[in-house]
MARLUMRO-445230 format. One record per residue: residue in one letter; chain; x, y, z of N, C-alpha, C, CB in turn. Coordinates in nm, 3 decimals, decimal comma. Glycine has a CB too. Layout:
(site "A" "A" (X Y Z) (X Y Z) (X Y Z) (X Y Z))
...
end
This chain:
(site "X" "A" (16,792 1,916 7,639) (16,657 1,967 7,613) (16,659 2,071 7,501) (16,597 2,028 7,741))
(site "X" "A" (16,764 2,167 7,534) (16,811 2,256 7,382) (16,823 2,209 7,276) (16,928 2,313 7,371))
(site "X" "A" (16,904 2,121 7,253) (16,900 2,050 7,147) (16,751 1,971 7,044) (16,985 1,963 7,201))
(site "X" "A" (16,680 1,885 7,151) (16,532 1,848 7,125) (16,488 1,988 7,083) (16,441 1,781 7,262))
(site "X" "A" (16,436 2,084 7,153) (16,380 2,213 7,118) (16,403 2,238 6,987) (16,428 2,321 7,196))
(site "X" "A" (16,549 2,306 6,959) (16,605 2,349 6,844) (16,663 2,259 6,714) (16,699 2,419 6,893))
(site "X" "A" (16,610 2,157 6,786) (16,677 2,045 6,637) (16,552 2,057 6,543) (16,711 1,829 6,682))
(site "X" "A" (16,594 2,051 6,374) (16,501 2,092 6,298) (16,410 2,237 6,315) (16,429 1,987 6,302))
(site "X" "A" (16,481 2,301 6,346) (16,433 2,438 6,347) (16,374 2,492 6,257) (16,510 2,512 6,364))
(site "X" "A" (16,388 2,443 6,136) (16,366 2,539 5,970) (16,205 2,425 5,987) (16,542 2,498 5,763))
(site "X" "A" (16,286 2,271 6,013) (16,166 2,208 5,970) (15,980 2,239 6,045) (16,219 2,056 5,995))
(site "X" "A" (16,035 2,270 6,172) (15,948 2,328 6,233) (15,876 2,463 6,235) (15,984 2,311 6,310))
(site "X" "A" (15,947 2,518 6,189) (15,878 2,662 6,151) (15,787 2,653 6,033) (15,988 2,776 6,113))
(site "X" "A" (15,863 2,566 5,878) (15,762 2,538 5,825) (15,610 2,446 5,829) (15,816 2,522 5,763))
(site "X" "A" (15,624 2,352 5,947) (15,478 2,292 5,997) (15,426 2,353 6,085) (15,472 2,164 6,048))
(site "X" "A" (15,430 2,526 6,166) (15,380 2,602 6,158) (15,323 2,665 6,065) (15,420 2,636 6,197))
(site "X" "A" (15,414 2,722 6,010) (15,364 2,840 5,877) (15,273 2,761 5,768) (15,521 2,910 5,776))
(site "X" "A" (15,263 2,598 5,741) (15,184 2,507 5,681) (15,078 2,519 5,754) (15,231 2,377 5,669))
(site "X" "A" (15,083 2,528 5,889) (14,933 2,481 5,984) (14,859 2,623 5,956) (14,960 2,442 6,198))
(site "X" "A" (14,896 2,761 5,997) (14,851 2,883 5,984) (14,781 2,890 5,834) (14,970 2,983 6,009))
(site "X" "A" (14,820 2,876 5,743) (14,817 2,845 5,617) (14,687 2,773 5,602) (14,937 2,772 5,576))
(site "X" "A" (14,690 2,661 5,649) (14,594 2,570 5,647) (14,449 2,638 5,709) (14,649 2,445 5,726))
(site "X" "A" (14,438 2,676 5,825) (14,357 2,698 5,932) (14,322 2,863 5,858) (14,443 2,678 6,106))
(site "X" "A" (14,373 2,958 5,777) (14,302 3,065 5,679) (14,261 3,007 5,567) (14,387 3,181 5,634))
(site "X" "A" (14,304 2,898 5,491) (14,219 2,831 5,424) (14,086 2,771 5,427) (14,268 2,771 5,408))
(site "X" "A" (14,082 2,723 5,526) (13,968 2,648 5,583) (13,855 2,731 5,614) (14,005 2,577 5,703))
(site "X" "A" (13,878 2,828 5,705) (13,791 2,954 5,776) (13,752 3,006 5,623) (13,896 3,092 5,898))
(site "X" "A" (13,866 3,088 5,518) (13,775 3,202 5,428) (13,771 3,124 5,287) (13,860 3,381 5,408))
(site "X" "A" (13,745 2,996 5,289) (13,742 2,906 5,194) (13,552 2,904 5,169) (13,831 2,752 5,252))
(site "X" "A" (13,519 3,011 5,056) (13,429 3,031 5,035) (13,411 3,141 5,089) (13,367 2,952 5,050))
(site "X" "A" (13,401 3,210 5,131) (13,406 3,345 5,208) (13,406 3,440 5,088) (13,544 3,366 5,313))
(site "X" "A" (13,297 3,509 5,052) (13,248 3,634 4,933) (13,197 3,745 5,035) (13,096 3,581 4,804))
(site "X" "A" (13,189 3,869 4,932) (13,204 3,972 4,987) (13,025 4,065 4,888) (13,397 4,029 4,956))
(site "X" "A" (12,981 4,098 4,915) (12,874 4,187 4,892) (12,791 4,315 4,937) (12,819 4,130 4,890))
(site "X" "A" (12,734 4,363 4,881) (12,686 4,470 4,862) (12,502 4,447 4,894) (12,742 4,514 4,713))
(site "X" "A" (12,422 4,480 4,998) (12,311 4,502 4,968) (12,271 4,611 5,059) (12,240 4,389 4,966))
(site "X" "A" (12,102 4,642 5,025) (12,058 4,803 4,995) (11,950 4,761 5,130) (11,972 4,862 4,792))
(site "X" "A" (11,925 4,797 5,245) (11,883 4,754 5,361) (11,767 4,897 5,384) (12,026 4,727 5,479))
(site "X" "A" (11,661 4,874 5,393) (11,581 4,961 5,461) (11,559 5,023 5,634) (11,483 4,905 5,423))
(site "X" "A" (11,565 5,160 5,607) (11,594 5,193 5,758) (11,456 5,223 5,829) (11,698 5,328 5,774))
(site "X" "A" (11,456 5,121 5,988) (11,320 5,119 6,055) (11,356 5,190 6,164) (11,253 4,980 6,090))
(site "X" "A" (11,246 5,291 6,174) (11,243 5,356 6,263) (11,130 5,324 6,381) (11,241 5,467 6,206))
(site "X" "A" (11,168 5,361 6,522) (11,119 5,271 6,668) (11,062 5,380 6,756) (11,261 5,185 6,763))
(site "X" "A" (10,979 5,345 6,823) (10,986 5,451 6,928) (10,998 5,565 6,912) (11,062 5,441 6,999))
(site "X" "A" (10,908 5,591 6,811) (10,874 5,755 6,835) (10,821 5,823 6,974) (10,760 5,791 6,736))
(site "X" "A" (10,850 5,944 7,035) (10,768 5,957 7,132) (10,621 6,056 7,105) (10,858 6,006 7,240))
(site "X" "A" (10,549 5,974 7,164) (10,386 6,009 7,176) (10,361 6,181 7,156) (10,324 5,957 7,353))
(site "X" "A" (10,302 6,227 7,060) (10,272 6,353 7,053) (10,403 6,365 6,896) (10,299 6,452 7,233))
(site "X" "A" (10,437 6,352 6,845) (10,529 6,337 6,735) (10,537 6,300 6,648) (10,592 6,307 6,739))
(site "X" "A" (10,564 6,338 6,476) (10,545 6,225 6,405) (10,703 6,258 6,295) (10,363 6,220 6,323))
(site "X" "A" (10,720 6,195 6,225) (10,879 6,178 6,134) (10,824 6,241 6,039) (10,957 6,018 6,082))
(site "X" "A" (10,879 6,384 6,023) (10,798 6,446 5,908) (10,893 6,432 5,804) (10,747 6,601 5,926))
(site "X" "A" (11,075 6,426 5,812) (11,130 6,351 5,688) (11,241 6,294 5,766) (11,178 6,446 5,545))
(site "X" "A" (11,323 6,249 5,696) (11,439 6,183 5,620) (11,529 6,159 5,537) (11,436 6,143 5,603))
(site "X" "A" (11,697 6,203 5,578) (11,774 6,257 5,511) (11,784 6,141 5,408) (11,888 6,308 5,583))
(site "X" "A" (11,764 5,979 5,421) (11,833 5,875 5,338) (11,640 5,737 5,407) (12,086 5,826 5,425))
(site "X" "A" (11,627 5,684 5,333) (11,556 5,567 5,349) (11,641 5,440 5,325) (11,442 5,570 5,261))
(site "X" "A" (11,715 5,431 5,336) (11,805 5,288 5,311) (11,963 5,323 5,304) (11,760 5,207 5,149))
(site "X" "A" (11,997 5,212 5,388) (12,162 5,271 5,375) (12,201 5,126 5,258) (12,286 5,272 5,584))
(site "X" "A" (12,307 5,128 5,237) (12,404 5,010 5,137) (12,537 4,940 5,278) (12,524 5,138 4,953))
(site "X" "A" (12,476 4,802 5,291) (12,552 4,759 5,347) (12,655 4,701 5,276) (12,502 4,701 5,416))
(site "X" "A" (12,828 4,685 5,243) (12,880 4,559 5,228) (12,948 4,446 5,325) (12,953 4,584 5,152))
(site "X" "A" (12,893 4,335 5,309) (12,891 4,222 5,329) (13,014 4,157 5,349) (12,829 4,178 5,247))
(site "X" "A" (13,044 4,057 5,441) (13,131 3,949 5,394) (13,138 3,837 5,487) (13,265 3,996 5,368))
(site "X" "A" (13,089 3,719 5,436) (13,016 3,593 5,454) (13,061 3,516 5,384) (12,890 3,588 5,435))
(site "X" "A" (13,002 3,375 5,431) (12,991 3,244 5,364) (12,911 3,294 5,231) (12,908 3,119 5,463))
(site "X" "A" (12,987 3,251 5,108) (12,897 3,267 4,977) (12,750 3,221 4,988) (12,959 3,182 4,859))
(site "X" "A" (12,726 3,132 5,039) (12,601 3,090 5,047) (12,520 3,099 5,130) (12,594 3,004 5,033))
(site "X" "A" (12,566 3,165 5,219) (12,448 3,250 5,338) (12,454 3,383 5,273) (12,503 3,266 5,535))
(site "X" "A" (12,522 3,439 5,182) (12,546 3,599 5,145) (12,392 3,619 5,013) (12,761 3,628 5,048))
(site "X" "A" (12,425 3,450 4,955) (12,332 3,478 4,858) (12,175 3,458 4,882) (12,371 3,403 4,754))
(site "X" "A" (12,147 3,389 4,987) (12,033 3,360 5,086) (11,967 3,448 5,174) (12,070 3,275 5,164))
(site "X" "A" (12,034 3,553 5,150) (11,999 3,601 5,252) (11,864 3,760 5,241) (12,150 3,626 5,310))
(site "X" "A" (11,786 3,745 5,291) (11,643 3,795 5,305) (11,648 3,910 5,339) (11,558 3,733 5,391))
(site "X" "A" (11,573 4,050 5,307) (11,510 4,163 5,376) (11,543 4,162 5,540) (11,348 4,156 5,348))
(site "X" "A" (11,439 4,016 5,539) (11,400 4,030 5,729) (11,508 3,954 5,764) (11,233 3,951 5,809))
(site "X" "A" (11,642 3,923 5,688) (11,759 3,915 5,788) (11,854 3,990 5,811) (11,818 3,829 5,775))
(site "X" "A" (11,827 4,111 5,791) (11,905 4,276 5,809) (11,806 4,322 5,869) (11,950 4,382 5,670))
(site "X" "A" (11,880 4,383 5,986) (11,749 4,509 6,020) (11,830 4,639 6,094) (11,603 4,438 6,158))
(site "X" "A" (11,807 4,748 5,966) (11,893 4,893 6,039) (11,814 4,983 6,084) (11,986 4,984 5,945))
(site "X" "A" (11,789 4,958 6,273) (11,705 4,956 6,313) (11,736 5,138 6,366) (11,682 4,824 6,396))
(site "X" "A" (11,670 5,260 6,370) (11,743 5,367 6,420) (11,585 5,387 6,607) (11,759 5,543 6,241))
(site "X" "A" (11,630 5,413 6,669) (11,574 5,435 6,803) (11,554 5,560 6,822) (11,649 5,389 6,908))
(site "X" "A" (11,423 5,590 6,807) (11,368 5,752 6,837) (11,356 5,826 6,971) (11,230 5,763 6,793))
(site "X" "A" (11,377 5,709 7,087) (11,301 5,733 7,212) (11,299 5,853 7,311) (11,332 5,639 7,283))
(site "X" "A" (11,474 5,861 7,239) (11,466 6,003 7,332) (11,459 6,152 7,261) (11,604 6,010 7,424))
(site "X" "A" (11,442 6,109 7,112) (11,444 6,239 7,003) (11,310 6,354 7,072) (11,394 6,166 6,801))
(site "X" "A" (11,346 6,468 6,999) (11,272 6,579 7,048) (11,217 6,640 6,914) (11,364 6,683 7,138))
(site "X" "A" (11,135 6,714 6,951) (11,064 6,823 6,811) (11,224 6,888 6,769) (10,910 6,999 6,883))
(site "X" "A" (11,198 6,849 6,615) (11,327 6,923 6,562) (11,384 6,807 6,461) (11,448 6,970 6,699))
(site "X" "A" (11,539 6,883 6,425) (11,615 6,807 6,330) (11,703 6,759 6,420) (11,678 6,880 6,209))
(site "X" "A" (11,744 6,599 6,426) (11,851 6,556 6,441) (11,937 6,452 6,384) (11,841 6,545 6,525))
(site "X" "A" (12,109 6,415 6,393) (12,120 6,347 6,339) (12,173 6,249 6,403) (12,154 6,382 6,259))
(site "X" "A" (12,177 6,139 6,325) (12,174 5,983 6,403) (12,294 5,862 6,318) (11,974 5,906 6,382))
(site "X" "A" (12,383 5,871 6,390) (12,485 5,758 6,293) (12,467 5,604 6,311) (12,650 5,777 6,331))
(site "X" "A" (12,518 5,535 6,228) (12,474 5,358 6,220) (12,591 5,329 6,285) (12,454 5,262 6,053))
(site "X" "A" (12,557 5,240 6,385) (12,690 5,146 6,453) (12,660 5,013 6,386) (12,691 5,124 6,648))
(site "X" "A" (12,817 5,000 6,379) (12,759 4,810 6,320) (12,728 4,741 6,434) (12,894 4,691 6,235))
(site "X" "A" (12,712 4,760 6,535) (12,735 4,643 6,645) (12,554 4,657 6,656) (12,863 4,686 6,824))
(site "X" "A" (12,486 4,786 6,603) (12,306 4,810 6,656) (12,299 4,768 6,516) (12,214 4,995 6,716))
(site "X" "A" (12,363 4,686 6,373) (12,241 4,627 6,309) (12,256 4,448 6,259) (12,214 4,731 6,166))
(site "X" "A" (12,153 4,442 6,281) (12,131 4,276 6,338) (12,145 4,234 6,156) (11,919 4,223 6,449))
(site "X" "A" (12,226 4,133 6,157) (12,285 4,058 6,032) (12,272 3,929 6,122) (12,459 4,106 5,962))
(site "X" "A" (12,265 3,788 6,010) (12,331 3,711 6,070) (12,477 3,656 6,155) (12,308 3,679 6,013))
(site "X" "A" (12,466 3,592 6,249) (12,539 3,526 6,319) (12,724 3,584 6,237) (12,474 3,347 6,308))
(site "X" "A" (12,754 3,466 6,171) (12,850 3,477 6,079) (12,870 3,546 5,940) (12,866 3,378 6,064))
(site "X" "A" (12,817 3,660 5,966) (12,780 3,747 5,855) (12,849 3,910 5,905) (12,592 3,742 5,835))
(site "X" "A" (12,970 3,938 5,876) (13,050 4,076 5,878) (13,010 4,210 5,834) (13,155 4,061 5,808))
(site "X" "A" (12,989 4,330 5,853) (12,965 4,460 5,794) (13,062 4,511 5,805) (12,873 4,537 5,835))
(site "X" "A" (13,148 4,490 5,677) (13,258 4,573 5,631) (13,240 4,731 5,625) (13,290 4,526 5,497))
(site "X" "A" (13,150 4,763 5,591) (13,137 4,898 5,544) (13,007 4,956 5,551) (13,178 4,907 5,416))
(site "X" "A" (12,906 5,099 5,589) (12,793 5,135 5,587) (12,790 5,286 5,503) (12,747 5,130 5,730))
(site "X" "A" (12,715 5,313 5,393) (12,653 5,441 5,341) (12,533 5,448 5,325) (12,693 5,479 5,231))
(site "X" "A" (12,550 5,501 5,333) (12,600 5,654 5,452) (12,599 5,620 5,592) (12,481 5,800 5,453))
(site "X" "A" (12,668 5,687 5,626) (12,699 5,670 5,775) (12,635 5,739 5,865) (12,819 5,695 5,805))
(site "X" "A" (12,544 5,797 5,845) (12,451 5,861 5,916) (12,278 5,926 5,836) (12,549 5,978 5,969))
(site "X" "A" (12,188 5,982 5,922) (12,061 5,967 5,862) (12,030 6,126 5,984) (11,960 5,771 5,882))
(site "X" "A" (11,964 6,153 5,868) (11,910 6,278 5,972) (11,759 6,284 5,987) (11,955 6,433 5,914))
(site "X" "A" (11,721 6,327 6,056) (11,555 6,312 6,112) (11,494 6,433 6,129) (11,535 6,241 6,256))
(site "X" "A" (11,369 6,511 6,112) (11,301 6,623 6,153) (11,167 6,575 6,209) (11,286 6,723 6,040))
(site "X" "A" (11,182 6,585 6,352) (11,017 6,541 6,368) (10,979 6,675 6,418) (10,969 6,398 6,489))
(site "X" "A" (10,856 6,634 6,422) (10,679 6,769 6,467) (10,614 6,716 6,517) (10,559 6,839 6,358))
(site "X" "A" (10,523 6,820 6,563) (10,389 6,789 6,658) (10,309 6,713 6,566) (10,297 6,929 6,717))
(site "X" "A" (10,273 6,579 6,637) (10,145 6,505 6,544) (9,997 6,615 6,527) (10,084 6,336 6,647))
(site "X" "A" (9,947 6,574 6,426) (9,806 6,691 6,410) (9,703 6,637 6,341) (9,833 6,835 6,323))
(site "X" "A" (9,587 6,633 6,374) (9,438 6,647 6,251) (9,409 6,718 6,218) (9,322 6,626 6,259))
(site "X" "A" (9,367 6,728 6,122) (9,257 6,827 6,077) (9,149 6,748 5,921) (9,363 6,998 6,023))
(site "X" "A" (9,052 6,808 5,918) (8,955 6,720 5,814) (9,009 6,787 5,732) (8,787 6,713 5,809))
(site "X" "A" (9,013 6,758 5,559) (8,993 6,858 5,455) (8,934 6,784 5,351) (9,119 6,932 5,408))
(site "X" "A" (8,873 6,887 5,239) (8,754 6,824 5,125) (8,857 6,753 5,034) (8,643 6,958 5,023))
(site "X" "A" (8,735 6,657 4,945) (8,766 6,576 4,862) (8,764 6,585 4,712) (8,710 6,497 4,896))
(site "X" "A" (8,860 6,605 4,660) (8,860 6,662 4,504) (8,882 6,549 4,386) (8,990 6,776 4,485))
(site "X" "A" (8,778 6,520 4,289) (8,828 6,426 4,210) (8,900 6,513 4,104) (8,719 6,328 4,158))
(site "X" "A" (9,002 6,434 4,056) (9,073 6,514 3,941) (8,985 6,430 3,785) (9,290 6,482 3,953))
(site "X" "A" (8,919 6,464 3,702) (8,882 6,402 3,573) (8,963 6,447 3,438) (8,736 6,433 3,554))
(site "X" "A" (8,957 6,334 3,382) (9,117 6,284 3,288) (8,990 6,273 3,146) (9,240 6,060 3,360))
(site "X" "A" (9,042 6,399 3,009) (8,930 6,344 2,908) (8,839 6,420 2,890) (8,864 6,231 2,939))
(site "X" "A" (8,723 6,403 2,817) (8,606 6,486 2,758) (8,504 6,371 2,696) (8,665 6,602 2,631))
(site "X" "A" (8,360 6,373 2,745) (8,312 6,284 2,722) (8,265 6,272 2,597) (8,245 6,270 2,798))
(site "X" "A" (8,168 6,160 2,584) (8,111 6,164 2,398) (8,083 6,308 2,385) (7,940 6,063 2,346))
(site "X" "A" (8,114 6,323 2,222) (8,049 6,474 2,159) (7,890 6,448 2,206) (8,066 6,497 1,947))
(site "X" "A" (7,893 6,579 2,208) (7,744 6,632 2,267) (7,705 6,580 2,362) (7,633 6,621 2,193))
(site "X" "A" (7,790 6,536 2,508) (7,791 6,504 2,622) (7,827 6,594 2,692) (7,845 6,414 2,641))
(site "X" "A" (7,858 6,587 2,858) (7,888 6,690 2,939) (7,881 6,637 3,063) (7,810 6,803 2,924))
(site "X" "A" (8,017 6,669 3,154) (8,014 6,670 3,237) (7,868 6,724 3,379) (8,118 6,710 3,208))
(site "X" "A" (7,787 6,697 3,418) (7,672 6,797 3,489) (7,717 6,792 3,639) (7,492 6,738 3,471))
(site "X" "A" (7,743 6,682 3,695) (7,777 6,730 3,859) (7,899 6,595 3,887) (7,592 6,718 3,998))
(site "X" "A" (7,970 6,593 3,999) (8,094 6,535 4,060) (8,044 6,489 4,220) (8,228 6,660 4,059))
(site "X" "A" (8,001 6,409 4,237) (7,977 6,381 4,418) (8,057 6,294 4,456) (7,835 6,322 4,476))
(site "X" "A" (8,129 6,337 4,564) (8,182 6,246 4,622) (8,151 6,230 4,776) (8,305 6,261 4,593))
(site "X" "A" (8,123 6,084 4,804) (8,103 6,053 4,950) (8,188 5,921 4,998) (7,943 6,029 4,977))
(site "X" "A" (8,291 5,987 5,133) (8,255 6,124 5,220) (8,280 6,260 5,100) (8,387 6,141 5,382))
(site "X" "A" (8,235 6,361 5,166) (8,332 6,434 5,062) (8,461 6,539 5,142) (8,220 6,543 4,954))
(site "X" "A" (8,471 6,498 5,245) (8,610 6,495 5,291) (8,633 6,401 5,392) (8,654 6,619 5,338))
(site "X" "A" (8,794 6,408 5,439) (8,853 6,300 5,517) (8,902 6,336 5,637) (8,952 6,238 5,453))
(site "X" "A" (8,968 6,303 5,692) (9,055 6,345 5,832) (9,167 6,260 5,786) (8,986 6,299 6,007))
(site "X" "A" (9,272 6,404 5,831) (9,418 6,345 5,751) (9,487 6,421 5,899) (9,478 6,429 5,537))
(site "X" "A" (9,629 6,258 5,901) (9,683 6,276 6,029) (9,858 6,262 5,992) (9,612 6,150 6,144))
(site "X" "A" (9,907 6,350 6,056) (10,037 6,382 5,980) (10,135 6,501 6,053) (9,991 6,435 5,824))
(site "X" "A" (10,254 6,564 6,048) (10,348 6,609 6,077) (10,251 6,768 6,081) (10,480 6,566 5,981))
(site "X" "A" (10,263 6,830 6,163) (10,224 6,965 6,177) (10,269 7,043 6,068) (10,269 7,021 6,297))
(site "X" "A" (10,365 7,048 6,027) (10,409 7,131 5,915) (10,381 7,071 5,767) (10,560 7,154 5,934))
(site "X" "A" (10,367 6,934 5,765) (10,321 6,920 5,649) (10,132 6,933 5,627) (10,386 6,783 5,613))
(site "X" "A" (10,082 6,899 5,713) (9,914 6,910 5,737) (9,919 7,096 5,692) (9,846 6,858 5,958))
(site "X" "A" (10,004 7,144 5,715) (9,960 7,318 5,690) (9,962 7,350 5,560) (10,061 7,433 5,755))
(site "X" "A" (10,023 7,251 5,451) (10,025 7,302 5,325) (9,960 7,216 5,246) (10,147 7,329 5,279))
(site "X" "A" (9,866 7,144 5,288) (9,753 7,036 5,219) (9,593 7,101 5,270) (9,782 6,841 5,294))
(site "X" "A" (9,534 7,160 5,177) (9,410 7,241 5,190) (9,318 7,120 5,115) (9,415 7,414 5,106))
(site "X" "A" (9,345 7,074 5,027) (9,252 6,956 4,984) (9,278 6,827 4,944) (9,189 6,987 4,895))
(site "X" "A" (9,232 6,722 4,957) (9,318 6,588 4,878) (9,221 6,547 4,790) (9,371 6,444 4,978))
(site "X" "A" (9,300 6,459 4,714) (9,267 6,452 4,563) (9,234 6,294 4,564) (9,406 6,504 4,448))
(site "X" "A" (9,200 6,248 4,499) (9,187 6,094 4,469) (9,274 6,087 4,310) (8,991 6,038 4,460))
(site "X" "A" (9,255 5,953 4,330) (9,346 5,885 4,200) (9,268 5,949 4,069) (9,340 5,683 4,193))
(site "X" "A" (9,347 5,986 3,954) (9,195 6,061 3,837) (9,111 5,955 3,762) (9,260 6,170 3,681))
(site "X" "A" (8,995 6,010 3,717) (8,911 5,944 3,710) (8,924 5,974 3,540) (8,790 5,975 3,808))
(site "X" "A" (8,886 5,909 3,438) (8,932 5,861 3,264) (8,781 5,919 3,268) (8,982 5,651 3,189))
(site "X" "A" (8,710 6,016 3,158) (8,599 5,997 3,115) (8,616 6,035 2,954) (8,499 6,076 3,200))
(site "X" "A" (8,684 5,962 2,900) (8,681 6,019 2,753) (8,601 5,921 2,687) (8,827 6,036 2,678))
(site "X" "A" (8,474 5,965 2,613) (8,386 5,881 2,564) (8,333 5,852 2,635) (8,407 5,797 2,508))
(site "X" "A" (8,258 5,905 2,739) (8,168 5,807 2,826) (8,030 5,910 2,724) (8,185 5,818 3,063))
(site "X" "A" (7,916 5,814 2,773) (7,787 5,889 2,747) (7,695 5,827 2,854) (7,726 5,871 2,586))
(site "X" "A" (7,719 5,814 2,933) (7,620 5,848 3,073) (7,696 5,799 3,204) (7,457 5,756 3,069))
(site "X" "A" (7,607 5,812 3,316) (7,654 5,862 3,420) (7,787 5,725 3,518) (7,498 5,913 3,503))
(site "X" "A" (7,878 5,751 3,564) (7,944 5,606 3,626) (7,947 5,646 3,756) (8,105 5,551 3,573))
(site "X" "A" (7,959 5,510 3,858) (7,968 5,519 4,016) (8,042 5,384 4,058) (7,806 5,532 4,093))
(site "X" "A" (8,160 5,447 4,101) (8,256 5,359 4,159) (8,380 5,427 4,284) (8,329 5,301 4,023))
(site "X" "A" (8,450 5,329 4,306) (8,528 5,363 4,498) (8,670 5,420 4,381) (8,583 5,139 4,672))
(site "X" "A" (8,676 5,525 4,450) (8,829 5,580 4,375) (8,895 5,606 4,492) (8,832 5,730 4,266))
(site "X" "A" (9,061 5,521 4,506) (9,118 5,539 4,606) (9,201 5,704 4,616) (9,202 5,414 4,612))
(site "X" "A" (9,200 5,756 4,767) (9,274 5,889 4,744) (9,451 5,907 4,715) (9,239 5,967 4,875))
(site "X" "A" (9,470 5,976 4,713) (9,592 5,982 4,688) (9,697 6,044 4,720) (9,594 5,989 4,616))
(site "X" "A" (9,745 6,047 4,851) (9,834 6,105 4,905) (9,947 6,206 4,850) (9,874 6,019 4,951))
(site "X" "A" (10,003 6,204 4,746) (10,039 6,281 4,665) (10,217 6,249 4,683) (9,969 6,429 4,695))
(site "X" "A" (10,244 6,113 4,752) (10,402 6,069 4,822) (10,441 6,168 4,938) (10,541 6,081 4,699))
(site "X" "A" (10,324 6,209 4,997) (10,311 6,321 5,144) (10,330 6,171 5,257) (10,091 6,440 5,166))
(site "X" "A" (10,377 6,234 5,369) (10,440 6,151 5,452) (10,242 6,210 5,565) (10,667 6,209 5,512))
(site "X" "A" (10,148 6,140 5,529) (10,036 6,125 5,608) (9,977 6,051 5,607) (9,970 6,185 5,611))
(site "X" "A" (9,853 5,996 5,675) (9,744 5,892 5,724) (9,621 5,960 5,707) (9,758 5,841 5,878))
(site "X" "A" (9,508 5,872 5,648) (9,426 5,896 5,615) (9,336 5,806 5,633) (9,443 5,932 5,531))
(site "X" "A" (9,177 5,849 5,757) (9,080 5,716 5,818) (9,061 5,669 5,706) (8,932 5,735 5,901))
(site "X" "A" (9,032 5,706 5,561) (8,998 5,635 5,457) (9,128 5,582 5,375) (8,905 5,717 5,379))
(site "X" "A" (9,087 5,524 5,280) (9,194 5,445 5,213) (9,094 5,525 5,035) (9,196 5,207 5,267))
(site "X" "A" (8,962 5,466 5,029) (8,885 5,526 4,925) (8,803 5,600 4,954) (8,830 5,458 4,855))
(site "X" "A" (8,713 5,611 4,822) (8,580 5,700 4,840) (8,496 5,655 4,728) (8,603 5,870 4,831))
(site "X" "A" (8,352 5,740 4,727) (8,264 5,677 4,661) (8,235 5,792 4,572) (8,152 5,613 4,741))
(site "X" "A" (8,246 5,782 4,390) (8,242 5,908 4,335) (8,129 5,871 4,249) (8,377 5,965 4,266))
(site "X" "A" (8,077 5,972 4,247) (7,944 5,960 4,079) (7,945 6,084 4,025) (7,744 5,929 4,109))
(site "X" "A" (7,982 6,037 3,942) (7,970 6,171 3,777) (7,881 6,142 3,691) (8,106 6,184 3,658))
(site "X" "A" (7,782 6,281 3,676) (7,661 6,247 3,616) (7,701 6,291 3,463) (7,525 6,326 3,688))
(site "X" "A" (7,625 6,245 3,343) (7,723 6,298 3,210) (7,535 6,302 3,180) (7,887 6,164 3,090))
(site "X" "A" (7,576 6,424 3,129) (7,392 6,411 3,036) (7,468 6,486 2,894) (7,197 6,558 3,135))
(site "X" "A" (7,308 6,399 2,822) (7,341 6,524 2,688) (7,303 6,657 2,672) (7,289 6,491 2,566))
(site "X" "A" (7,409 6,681 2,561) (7,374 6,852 2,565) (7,234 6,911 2,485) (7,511 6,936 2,483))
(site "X" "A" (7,175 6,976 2,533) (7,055 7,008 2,497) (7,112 7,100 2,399) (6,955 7,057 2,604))
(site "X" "A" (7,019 7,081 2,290) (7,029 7,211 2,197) (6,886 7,322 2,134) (7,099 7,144 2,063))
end
């Protein structure tokens, strides 16, 4: 039986080391490696709270996949999902496990940056405040600005307690009047200013009256 076993010994080791050989061929035969930029969703905030910032909005995943699921592959088939549920008023920080972000099936996360994300939430809050158009320009010579209405002429803006305390008025998108010579009325959307808030409106309704100048 020793003999059977050990006869061709060399020859047998190499139709191992051929088969092993074979069977990593096969598996990472096509197998690429990449880099993409994944947006981070945040869940379950708790009630009374809102995400007033964020240390990072997107981490950089790299990849390593079938070339052709790597290059196929969609937004909504990553998701780096972070879970608020049990967060509290305050700063905290929160690291990415690969095993909590959903990739495809046969799709690896070699690597995550940043490796963590920090959070500050606050008391959710309202409060109304007025509506300011900003005007861009100078109208025809011997024209003039005479009055600015806007309706509503304020909003209710809903947002992080600490940021609602340093917004006294919001502004809308600016309004061009260079060369006008009489009066215009149209919806000018407002403009958050890249402030992390909500606003019941989206626009508003402005009329600027332009008369001539009397002399």
């Amino acid at each position: 039986m020793k003999h059977i076993v050990f006869s061709n010994a060399g020859l047998k080791v190499l139709a191992v080391g051929l088969a092993i050989s074979m069977w990593f061929f096969v598996t990472y035969r096509g197998q690429s490696e990449m880099a993409v930029e994944a947006p981070i969703v945040f869940k379950n905030i708790p009630k009374g709270l809102e995400l007033q910032k964020e240390s990072v909005k997107s981490v950089v995943l790299n990849l390593r996949g079938h070339e052709r699921l790597l290059k196929n592959l969609r937004p909504a088939d990553i998701g780096v999902v972070v879970d608020l549920s049990a967060a509290r008023k305050g700063e905290a920080t929160y690291y990415f496990d690969k095993g909590g972000i959903a990739t495809p099936r046969t799709v690896e996360i070699l690597r995550i940056e940043p490796t963590h994300v920090r959070v500050v939430l606050d008391e959710s809050v309202t409060k109304v405040v007025p509506v300011k158009v900003p005007l861009v320009g100078t109208p025809e010579r011997g024209y003039r600005v005479v009055s600015v209405e806007v309706k509503p002429s304020s909003v209710a803006v809903a947002g992080a307690q600490a940021e609602l305390a340093r917004i006294a008025v919001l502004r809308t998108e600016p309004v061009d009047i260079t060369g006008l010579d009489s009066d215009i009325h149209q919806s000018i959307k407002l403009n958050p200013g890249g402030r992390n808030i909500r606003t019941a409106l989206s626009e508003v309704t402005v009329s600027i009256a332009i008369k001539r100048v009397e002399r």
